[in-house]
Backbone as JSON, one array per atom type, in Angstrom:
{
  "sequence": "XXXXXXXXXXXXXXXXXXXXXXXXXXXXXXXXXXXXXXXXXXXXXXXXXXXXXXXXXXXXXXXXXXXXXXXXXXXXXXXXXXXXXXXXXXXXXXXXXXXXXXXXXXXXXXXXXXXXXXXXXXXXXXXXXXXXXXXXXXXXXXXXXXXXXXXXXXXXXX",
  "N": [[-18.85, 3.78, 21.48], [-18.3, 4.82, 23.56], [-16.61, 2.9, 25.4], [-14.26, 3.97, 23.86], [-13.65, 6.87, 24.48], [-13.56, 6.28, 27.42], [-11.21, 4.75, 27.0], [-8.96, 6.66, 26.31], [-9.12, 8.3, 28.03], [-8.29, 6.73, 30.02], [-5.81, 6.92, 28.53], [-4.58, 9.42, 29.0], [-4.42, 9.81, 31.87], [-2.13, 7.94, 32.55], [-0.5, 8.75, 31.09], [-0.05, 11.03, 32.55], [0.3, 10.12, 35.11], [2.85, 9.14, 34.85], [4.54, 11.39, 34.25], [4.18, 12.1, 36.81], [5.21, 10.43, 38.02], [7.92, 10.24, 37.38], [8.81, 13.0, 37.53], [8.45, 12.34, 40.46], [10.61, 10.5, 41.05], [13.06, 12.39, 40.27], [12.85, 13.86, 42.41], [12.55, 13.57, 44.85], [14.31, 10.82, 44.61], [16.59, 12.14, 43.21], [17.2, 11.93, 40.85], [18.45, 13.3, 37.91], [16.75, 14.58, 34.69], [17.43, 14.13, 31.86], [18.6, 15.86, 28.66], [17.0, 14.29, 26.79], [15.0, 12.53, 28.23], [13.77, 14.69, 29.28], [12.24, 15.6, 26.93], [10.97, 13.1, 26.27], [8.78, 13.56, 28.52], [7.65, 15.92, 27.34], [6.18, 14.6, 25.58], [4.84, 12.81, 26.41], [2.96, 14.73, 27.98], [1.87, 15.98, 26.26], [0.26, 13.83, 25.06], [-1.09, 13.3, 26.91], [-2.67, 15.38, 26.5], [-4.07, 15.43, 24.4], [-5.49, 13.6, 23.81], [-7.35, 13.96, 26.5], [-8.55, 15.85, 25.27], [-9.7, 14.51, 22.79], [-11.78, 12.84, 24.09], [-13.07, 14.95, 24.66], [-15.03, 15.42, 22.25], [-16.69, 15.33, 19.34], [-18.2, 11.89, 18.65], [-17.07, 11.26, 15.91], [-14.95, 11.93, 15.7], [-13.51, 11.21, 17.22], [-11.88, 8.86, 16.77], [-9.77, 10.61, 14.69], [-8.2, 12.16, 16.42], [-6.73, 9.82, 18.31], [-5.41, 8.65, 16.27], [-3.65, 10.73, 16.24], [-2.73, 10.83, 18.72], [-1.34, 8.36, 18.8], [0.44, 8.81, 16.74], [2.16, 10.7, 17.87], [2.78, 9.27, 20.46], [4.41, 7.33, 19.09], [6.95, 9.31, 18.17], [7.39, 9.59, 20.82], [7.86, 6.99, 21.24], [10.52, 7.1, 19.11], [12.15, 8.55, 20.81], [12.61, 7.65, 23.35], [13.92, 5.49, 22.25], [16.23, 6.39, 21.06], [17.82, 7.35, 23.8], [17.71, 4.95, 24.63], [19.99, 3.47, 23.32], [21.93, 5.6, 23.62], [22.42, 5.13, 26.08], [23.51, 2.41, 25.95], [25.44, 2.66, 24.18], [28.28, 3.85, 25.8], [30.18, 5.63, 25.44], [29.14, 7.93, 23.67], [27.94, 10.96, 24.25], [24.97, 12.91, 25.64], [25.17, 14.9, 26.81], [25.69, 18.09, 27.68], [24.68, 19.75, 25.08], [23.28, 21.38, 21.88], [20.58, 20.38, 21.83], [19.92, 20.06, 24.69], [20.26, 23.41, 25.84], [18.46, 24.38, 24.12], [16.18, 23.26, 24.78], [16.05, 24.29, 27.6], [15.12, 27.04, 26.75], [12.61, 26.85, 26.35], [9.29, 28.58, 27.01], [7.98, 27.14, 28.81], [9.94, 25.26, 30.54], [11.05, 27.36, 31.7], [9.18, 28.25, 33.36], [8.09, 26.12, 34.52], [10.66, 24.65, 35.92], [11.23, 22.51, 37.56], [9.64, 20.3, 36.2], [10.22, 20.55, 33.13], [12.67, 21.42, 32.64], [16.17, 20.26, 31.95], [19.1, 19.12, 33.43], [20.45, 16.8, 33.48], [22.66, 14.1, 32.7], [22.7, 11.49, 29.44], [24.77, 9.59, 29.92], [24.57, 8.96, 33.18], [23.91, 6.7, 35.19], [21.54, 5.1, 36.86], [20.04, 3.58, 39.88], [17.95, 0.33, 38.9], [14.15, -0.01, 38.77], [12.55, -2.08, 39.82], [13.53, -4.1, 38.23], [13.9, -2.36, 35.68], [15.48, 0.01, 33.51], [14.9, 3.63, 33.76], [14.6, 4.81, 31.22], [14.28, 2.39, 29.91], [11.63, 1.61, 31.0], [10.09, 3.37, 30.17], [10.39, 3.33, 27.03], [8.57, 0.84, 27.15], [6.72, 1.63, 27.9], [5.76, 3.55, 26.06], [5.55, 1.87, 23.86], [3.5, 0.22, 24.99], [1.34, 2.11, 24.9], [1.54, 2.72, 22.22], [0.02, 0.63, 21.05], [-2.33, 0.55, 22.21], [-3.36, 2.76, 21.12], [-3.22, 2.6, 18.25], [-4.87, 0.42, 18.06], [-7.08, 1.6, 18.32], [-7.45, 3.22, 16.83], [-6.98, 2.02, 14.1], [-9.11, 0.45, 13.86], [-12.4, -1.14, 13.02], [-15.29, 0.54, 12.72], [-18.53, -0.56, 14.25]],
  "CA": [[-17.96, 4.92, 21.54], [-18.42, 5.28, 25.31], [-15.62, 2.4, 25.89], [-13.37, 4.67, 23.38], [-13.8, 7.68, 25.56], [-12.97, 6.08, 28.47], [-9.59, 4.59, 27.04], [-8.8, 8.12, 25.97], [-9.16, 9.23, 29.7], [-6.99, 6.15, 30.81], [-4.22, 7.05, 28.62], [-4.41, 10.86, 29.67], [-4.46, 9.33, 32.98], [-1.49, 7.06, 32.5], [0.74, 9.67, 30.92], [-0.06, 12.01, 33.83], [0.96, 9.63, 36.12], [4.0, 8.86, 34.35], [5.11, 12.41, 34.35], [4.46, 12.44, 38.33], [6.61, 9.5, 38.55], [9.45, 10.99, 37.13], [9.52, 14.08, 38.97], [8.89, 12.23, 42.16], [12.36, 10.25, 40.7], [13.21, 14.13, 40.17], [13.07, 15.07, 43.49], [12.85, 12.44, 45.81], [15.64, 10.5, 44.37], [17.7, 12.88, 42.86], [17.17, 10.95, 39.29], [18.16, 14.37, 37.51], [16.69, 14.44, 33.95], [18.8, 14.52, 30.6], [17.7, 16.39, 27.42], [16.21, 12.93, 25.75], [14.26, 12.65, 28.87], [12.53, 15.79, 29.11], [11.88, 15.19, 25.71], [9.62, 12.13, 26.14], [8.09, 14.22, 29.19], [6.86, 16.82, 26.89], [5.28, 13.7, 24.24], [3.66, 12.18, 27.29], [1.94, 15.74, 28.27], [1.09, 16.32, 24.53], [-0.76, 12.41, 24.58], [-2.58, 13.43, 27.73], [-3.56, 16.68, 26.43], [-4.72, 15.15, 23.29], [-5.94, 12.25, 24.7], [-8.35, 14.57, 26.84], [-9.08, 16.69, 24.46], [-10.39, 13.95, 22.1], [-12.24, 12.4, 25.1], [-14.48, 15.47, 24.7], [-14.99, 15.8, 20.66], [-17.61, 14.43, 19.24], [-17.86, 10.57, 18.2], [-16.59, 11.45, 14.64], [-13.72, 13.13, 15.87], [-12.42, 10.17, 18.36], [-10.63, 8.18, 15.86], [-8.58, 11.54, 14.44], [-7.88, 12.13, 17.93], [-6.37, 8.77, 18.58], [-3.91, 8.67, 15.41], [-2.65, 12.19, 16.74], [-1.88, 10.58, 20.11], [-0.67, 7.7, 18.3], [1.88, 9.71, 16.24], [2.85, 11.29, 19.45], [3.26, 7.97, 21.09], [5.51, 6.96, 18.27], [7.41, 10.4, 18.42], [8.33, 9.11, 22.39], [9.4, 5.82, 21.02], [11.88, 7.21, 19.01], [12.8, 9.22, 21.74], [13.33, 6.07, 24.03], [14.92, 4.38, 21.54], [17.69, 7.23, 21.15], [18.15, 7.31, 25.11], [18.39, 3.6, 25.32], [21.14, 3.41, 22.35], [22.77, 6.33, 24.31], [22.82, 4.45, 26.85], [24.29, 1.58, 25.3], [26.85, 3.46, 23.99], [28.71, 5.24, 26.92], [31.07, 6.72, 24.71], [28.49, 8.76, 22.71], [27.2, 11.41, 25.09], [24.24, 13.87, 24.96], [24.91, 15.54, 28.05], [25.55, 19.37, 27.34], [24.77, 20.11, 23.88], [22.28, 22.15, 21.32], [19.36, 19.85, 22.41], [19.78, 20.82, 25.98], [20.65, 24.3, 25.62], [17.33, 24.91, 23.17], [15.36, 22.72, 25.82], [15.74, 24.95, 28.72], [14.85, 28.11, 26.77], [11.35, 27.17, 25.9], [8.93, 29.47, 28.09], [7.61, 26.12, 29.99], [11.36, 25.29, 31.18], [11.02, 28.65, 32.51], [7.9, 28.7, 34.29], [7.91, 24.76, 35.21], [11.8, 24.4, 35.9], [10.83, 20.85, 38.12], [8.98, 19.8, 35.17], [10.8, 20.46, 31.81], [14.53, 21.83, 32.7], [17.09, 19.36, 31.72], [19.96, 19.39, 33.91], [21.12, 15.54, 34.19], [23.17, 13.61, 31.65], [22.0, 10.67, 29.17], [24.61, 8.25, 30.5], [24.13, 8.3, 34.08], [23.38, 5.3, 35.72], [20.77, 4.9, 37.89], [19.23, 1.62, 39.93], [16.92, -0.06, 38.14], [13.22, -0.09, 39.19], [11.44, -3.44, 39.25], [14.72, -4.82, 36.85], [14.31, -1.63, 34.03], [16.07, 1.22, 33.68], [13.51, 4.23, 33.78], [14.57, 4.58, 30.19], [13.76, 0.87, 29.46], [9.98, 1.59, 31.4], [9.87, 4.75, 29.12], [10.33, 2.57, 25.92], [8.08, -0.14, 27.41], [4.95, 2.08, 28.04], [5.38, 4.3, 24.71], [5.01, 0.33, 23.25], [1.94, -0.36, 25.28], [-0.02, 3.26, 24.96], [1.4, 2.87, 20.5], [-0.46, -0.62, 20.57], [-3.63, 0.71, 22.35], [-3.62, 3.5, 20.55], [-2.86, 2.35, 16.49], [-6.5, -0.65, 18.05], [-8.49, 2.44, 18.29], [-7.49, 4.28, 15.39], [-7.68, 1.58, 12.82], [-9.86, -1.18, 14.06], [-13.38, -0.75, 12.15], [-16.36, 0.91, 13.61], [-19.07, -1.15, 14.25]],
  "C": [[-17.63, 5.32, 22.97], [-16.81, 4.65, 25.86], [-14.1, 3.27, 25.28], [-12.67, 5.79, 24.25], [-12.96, 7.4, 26.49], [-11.11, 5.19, 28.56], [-8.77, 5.5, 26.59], [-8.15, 8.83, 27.09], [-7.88, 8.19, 29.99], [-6.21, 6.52, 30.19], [-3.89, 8.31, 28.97], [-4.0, 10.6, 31.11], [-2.81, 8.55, 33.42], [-0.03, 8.04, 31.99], [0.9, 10.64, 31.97], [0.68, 11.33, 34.78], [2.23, 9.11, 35.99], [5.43, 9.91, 34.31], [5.28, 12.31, 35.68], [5.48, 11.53, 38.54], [8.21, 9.66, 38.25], [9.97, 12.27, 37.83], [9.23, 13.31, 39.87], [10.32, 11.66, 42.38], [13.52, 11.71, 40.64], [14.31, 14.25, 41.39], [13.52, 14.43, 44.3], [14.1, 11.64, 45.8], [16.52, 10.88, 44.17], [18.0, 11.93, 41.53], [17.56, 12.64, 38.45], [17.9, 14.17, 35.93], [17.25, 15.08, 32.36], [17.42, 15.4, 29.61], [16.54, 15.57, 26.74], [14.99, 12.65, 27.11], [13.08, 13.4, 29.42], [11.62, 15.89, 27.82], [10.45, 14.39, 25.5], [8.63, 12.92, 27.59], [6.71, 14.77, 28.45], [5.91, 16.05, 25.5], [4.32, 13.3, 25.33], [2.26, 12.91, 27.84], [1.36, 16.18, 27.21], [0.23, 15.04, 24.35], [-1.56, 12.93, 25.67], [-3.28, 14.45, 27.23], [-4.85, 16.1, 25.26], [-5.71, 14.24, 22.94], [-7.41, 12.78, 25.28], [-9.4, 15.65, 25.93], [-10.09, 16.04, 23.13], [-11.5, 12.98, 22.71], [-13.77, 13.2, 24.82], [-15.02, 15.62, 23.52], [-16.1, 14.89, 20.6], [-17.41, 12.94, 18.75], [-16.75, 10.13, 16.87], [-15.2, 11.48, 14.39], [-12.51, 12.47, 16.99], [-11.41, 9.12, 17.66], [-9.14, 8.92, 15.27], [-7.79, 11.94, 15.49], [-6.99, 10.87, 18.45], [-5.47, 8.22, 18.0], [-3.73, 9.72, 15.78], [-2.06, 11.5, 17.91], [-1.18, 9.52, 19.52], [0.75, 7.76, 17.67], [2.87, 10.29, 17.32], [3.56, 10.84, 20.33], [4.44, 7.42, 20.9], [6.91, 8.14, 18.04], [8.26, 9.71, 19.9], [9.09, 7.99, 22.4], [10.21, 5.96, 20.14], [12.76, 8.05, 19.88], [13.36, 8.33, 22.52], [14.49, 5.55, 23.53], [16.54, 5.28, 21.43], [18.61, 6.93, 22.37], [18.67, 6.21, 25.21], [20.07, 3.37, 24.63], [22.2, 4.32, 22.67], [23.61, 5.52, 25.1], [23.78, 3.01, 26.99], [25.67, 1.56, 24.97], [27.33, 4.63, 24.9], [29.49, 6.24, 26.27], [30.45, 7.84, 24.18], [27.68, 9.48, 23.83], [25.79, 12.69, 24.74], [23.9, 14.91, 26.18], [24.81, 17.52, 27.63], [25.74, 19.52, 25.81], [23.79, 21.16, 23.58], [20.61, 21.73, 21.77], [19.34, 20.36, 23.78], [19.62, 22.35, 26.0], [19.02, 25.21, 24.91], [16.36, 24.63, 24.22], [14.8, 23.72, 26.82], [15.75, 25.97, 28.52], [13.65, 28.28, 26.13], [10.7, 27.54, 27.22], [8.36, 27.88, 29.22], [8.81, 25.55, 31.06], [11.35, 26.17, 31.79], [9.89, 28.69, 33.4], [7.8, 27.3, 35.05], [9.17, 23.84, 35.51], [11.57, 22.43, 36.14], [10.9, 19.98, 37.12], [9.85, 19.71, 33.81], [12.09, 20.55, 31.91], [15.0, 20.25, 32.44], [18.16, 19.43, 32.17], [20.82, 17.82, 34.69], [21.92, 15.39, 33.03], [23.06, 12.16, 31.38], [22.78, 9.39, 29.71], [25.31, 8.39, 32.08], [23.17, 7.73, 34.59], [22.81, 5.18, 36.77], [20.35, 3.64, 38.52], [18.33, 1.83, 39.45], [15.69, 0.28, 39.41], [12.6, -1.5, 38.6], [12.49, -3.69, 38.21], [14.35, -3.66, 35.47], [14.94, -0.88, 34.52], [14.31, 2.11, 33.55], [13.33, 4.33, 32.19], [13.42, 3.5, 29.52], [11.88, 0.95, 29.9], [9.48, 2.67, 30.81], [8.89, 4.17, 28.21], [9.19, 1.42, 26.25], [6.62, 0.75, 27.1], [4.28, 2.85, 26.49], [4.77, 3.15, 23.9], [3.74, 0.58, 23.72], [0.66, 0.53, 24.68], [-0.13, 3.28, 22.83], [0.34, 1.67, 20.37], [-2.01, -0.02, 21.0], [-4.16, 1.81, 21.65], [-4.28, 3.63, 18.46], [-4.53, 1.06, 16.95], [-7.42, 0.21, 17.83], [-8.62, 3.25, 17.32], [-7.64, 3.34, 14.25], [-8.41, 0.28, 12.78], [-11.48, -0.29, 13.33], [-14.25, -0.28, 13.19], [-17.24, -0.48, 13.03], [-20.94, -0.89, 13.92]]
}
């Protein structure tokens, strides 16, 4: 259960640093982030929370813990998957709408503008990083953290 734990922490760890990398795209670049983007933000800070939070629970309690982040995970890849298919389709925009609009009047938008506000739109085009879009490294990681996640929730105890 110890190795469980500690892949718990890495993905708390991994979504944290996933968030920093987007605001430092934020700020630094001037990457400004759409509605569908803040979106998977606020799944990635709900897997670390949950993530940590099942880190400390007892042994029993690390598997229920692990399909919650899992669900959560899967929650961000349909979020991805929207963004990318946005993106796909330039015609179809999701720039100022009801999703935005609702976004930036929950109290964390307010208190953590940097962090949650939504004030870009879904199809501008940014350079890639390392050949993805940030989208595309969105959708990539929600994959990796659903696969490590769905091993620890239904692989057998031993």
């Amino acid at each position: 259960m110890k190795k469980q734990r500690l892949v718990l922490l890495a993905i708390a760890i991994v979504s944290i640093a996933l968030i920093g990398a987007a605001v430092y795209l934020q700020i630094a670049e001037r990457m400004l982030p759409c509605p569908w983007c803040v979106i998977q933000r606020y799944v990635f800070a709900g897997m670390a929370l949950t993530c940590l939070i099942s880190a400390a629970l007892p042994e029993r309690a690390i598997r229920f813990g692990s399909g919650l982040a899992l669900l959560e995970s899967l929650g961000g890849l349909g979020a991805a998957s929207w963004l990318l298919w946005v993106k796909a389709h330039p015609h179809v925009s999701c720039g100022i709408d009801p999703v935005e609009t609702a976004l930036n009047k929950i109290w964390t938008a307010q208190w953590l503008p940097k962090l949650f506000e939504a004030n870009g739109e879904c199809t501008t085009e940014y350079p890639p990083i390392f050949g993805l879009t940030v989208a595309q490294w969105s959708f990539t990681w929600f994959v990796v953290l659903a696969i490590v996640l769905a091993w620890m929730t239904f692989r057998r105890a031993r």
